[in-house]
N, C-alpha and C positions, 0 to 999 in steps of 0.2 A: 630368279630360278628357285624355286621350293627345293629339290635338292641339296643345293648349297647352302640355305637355310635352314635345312635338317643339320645340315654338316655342323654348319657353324656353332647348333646348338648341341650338338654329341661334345664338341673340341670347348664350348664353354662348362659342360660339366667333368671337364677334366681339369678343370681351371687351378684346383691346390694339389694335384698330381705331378703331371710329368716334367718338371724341373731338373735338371736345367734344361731339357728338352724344350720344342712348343709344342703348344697345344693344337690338337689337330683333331679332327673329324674326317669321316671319312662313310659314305652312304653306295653301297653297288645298286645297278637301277638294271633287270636285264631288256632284250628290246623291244619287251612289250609295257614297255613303262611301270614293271611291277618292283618295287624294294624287296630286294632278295637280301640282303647283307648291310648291317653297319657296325661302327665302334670307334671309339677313339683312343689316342696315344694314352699307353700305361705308364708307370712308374721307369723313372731310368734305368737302364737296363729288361724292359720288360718290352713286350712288340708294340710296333708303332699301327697308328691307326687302320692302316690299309690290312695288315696282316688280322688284324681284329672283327675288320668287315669281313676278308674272306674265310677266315673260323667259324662265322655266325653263318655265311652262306652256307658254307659246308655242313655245321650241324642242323641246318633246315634240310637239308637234302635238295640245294638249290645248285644248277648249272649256271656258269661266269660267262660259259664260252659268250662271246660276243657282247657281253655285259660293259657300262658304262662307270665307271667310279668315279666318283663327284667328291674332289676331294682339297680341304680348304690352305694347304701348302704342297708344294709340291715334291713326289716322293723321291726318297733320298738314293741315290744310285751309288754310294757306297758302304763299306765294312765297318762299321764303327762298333757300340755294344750291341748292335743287331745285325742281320743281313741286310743287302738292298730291298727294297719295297718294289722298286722298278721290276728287279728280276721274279719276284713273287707273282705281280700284276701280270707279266708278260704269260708267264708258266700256266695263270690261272685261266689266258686266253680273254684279259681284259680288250675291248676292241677300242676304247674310246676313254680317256682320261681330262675332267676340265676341273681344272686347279684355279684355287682363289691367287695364289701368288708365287713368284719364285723363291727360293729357300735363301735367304742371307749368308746359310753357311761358306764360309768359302770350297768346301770339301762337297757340297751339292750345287749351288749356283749355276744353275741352269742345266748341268748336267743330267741332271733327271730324266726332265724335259727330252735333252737329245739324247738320251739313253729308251726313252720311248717311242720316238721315234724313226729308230735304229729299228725296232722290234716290229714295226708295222703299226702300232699305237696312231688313231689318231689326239693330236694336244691342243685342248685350249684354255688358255689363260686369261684370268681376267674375273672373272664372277665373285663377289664377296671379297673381293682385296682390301677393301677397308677395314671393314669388319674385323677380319681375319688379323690385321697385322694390329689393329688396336688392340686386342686380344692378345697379342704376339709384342706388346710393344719394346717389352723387356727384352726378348730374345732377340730380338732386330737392331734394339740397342748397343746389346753387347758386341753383336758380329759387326756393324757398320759404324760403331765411335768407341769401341775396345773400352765402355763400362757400363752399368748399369742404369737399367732405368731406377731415376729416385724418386718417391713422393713422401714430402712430407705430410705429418698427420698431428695436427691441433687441435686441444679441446679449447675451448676459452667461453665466456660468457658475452653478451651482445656487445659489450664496448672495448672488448681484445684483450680483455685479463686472464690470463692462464692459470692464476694465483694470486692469494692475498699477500701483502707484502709481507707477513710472518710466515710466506712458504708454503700455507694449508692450498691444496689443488682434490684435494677426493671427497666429494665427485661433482665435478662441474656439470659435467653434464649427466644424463638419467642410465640407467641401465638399457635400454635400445641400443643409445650410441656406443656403451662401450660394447656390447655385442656386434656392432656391425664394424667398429672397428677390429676386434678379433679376426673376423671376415674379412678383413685388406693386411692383415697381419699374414690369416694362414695363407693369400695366395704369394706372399712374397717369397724370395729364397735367403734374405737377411731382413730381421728388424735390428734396426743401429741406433745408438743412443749415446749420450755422453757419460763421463765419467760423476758429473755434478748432476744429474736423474740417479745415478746408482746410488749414490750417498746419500743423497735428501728425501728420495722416494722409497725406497729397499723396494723398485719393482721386482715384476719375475719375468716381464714381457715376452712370456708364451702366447700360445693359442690354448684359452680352456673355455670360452666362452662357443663355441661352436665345434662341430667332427672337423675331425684334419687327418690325414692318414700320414702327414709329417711336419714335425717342428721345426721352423724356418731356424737357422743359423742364428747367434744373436752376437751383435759386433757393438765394443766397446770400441771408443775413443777415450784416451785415457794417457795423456802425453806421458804425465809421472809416474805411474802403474799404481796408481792410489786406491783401485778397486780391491773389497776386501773378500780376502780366500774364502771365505767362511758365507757369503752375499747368497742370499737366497735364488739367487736367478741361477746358479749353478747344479745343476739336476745331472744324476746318472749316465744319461744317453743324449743330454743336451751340449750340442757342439757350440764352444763361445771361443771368440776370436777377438783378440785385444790390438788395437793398433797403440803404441806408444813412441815416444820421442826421445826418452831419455832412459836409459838401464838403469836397473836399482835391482842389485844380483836378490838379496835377501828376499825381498817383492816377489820378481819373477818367478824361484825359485818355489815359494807358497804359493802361487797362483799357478804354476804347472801342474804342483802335485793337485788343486782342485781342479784339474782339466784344461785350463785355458791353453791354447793357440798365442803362441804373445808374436810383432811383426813392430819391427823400430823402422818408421816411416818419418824420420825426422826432418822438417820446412827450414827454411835459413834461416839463422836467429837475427831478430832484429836492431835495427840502430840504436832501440833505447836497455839492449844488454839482457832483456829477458831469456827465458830460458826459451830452448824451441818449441812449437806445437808439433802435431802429427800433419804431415803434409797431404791435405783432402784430396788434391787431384791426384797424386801417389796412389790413396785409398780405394778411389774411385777404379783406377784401373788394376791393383790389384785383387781388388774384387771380380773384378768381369775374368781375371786370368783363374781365379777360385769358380767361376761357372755362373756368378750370379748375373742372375736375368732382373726381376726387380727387387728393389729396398727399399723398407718401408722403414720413415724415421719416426721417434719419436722421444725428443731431448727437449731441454731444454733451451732460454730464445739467446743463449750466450753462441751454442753449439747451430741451433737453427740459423742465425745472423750468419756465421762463419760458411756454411754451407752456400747459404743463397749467394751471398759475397763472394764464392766461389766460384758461382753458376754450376752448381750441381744440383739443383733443384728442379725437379723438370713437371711434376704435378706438384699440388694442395688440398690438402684434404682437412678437411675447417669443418668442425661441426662445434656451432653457434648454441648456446644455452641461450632461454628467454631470462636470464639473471643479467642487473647492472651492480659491479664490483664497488666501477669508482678508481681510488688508487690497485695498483698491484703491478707483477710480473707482466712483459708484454709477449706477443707470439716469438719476438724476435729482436735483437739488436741490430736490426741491416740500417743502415744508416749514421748520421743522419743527413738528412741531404738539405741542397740550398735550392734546387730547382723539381719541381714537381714531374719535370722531364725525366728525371735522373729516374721516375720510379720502375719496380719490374713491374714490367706488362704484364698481364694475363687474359685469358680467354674462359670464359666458363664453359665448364664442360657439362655438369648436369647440376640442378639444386632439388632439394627433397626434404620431407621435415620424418625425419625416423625418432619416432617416440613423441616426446614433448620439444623435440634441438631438432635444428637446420642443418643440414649436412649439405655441404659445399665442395666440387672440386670444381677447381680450374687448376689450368696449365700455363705455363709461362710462354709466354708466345714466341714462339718458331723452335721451342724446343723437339719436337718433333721433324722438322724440316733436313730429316738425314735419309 
């Protein structure tokens, strides 16, 4: 259906906007097969797609009545930071609604749907569902496994060094790569990192390499609260959010005054007396209850191993330099195992070489199967 592949591609140039929202497109067709109206979902709190198609109608001086909206989730038939869409559509004398899928929300789930059909509306569903909810994967995450979607994101050279063993990592890979990672950073709504990246790198892990119209959340793991007040990643208007395990008043206390969010998510301490860590699947869901759709990591392979071992890992995003290290740093400590069964699967999802480096994601396989 071209349509819905219009849609599809209005709702992916909304792709670093409407968070925690999804992304949505939305194209009006009237019944003479002409595009009268399109737009997609704004910033939260701002109108969602349908309402943006029928503005653009309107300011063409185009008539709805009987008009069809090809629209790639399906519109929301409650009060939330906006009106219903369903009731807009109906008012607007939409005669025909065919949606890529139904909403996860549990507050629209299908209600849309019968709320348009209530109206006279005829509904079909189905067209661009894939599409759509790939696009959507984070938002679908959150409502149907109450956390976020994760993908991790590693640079390393051909034979899986991240770094040389004295630590040196800038720049494995070329300027391309770190630009198109910026681009998987600004669509997320956290990039998360360990407390041993903030120490040994002093990143800033913003978005400055590409337009973003906003700065993802930045989430510290950081058991002992060892991140220091003063750390360059701390900006004006930049929200940082610290999970840790153990109070340290004096700590806390300088890192609120620089802005941070602190959250004691403390794991069981173990048999051999150590102190405790931050408890990942704690983090996980209380991120999805903070709105986050996806999160983009980027730690190092102490904080990665922990992760995967977790099974919160649900993409990879690997971008391969043509460089051989040798010894160094590896992607990760998951491991180490006795049988080659024991490894996580994965699935490739696309490979591309951006610059002079291989860029790689695959997914773990069935992490998607919710």
């Amino acid at each position: 259906m071209p349509h819905i592949a219009h849609a599809l591609r209005l709702a992916e140039a909304a792709l670093n906007l409407t968070s925690p929202n999804p992304r949505v497109g939305c194209v009006l067709v009237n019944p003479d097969g002409q595009v009268i109206g399109e737009g997609h979902t704004q910033m939260a709190g701002g109108p969602h797609a349908e309402i943006m198609a029928l503005r653009d109608a309107q300011v063409q001086g185009h008539r709805t009545h009987g008009a069809t909206a090809y629209v790639t989730l399906e519109p929301c038939a409650h009060q939330g930071r906006t009106g219903p869409c369903c009731d807009a559509l109906a008012q607007a004398g939409i005669a025909r609604v065919v949606a890529s899928l139904q909403d996860p929300n549990p507050l629209v789930a299908g209600q849309g749907f019968a709320k348009l059909r209530a109206a006279g509306i005829a509904v079909q569903v189905g067209p661009g569902a894939t599409e759509s909810r790939e696009l959507n994967i984070g938002f679908f995450s959150r409502m149907q496994r109450q956390r976020p979607w994760m993908r991790l994101k590693v640079a390393a050279s051909l034979d899986g060094a991240t770094a040389l063993d004295n630590g040196k990592s800038q720049w494995i890979t070329g300027a391309e790569a770190r630009t198109d990672g910026h681009a998987w950073r600004a669509r997320a709504c956290a990039v998360l990192t360990g407390v041993g990246t903030v120490l040994q790198d002093k990143p800033l892990l913003d978005v400055r390499h590409v337009a973003t119209p906003r700065q993802p959340m930045l989430v510290i793991v950081d058991s002992a609260l060892q991140t220091p007040p003063d750390a360059a990643l701390f900006g004006p208007q930049r929200q940082v959010l610290i999970y840790a395990a153990q109070p340290h008043a004096g700590r806390e206390a300088a890192l609120r005054m620089s802005g941070a969010d602190i959250v004691y998510l403390p794991g069981p301490t173990g048999d051999d007396g150590r102190a405790p860590k931050v408890d990942l699947q704690a983090m996980a869901q209380d991120l999805a209850r903070r709105e986050c759709n996806e999160v983009h990591i980027e730690a190092g392979h102490q904080l990665n191993g922990s992760l995967l071992r977790a099974g919160l890992v649900d993409d990879l995003l690997v971008y391969l330099a043509p460089l051989w290290l040798g010894q160094g740093a590896g992607m990760s400590n998951f491991g180490p195992l006795s049988e080659l069964a024991q490894g996580l699967a994965l699935d490739f999802q696309s490979t591309q070489q951006i610059g002079p480096d291989l860029r790689i994601l695959a997914r773990v396989r069935g992490s998607a199967d919710f």
